[in-house]
N, C-alpha and C positions, 0 to 999 in steps of 0.2 A: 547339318547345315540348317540356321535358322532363317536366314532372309534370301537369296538366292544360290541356286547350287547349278553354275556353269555347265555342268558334266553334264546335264538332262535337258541343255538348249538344242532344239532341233532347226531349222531353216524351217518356214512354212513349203509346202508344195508349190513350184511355181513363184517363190516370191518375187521374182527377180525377175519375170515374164517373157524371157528368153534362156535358153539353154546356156550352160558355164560356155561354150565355145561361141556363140554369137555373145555375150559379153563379155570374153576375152579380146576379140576382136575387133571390139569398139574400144576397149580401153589400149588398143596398140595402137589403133586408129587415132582416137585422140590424142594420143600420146606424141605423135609423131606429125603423120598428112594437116591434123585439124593445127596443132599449135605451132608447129612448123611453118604455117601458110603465114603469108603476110599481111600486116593491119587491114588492108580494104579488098582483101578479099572474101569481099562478106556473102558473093552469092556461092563461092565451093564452100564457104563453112555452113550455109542452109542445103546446099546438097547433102556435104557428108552426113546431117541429121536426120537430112528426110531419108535416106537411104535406111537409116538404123531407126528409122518408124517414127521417129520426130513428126510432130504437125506445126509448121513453121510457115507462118504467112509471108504474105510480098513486104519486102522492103525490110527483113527484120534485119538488123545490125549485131552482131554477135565478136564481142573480141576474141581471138585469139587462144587468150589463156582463162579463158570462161573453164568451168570445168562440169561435163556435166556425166551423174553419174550414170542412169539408164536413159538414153534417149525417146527410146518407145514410150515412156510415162511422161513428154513434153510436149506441150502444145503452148505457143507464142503468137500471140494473134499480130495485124497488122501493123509496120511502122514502131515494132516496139525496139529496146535497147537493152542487149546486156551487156554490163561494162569490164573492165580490165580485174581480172582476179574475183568475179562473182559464180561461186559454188551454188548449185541448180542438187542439191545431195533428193536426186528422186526415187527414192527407195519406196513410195507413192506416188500422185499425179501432181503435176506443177503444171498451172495453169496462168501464165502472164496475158492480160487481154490485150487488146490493139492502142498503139500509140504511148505505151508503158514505159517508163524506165526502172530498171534493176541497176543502178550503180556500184560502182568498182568495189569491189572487196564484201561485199552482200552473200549471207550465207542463207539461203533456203534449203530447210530440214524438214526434209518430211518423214523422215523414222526416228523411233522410238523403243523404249521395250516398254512393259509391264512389269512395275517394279513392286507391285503388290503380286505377285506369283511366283513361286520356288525358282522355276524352269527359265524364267526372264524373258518370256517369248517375244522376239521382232512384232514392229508394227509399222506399217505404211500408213502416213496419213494423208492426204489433198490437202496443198495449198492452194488460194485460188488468190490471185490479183486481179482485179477487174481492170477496166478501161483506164485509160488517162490518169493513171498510180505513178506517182514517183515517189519511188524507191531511195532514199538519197545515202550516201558512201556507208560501207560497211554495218549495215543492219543484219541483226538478227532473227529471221523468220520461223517461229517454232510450226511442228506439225498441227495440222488441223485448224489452218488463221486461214480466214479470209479477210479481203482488204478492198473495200468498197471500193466501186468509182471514181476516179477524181479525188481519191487520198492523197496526201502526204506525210511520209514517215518521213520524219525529219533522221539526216547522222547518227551515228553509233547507238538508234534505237534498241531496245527489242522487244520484240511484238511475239506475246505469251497469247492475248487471246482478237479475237477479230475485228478490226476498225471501220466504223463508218465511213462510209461516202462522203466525197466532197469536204473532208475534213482536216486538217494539219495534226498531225499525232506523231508522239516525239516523249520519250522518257524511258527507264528502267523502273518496272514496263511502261512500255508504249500506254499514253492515253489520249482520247480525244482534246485538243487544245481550243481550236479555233475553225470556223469555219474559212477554205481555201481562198475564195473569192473574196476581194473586198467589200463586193455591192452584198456581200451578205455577211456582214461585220454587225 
């Protein structure tokens, strides 16, 4: 084998920060109780979270068929929004700050491998959103992006490395465009 050799991939210890049977049981859970529940029932979808170690503030809005993958590695600060069909894939920490939108069809990826080593080893990386982010339809959020205050990622972005605050950011890849505010044009 010269570039990677599957056979020698191990799981990290723990990566997954609950045992295969407690996330078995959030993936039935989801599967079932969380997308089964109806559109406005948005305080048993921040229960069944908090239950499976989610840190989920007041008021947060969560659709339905949100899909997330370990909930214990999610924190949603307050008033924030995740939309119809946005993938939370936290195989690392996902961090949405308070009054945030994650729009519909939005993929947050916080694993990876290492693709410079034989073994291909897994990696978890932190995404973080800060405050009053929107998120806007089907973006793509690679591991390891932080995404300033009061950004916006414009539509079918995707954001490879970290965006300033306060800023409109929108391209393949994502880069800074515009300041959000008019009075600061």
């Amino acid at each position: 084998m010269k570039y990677q050799n599957l056979s020698s991939f191990t799981l990290p210890q723990n990566f997954r920060g609950r045992s295969a049977l407690v996330v078995q049981l959030w993936w039935i859970v989801q599967a079932s109780l969380f997308k089964w529940s109806p559109q406005f029932a948005y305080g048993f979808r921040r229960t069944l979270l908090r239950i499976f170690g989610a840190q989920i503030g007041a008021g947060v809005i969560i659709r339905p068929n949100a899909t997330v993958t370990y909930p214990w590695k999610v924190t949603i600060g307050d008033y924030a929004w995740v939309g119809d069909d946005v993938v939370l894939y936290s195989l690392g920490e996902i961090v949405i700050g308070a009054h945030s939108v994650v729009s519909q069809r939005c993929y947050l990826c916080t694993g990876d491998h290492s693709y410079t080593e034989i073994d291909f080893p897994i990696r978890g990386r932190k995404i973080t959103i800060g405050d009053e982010v929107w998120v806007a339809a089907d973006v793509f959020i690679a591991p390891a992006v932080t995404i300033g205050d009061g950004a916006v990622i414009g539509a079918r972005s995707t954001v490879l490395s970290d965006m300033p605050a306060g800023m409109l950011c929108a391209g393949y890849p994502a880069k800074p465009l515009r300041p959000r505010l008019k009075e600061q044009l």
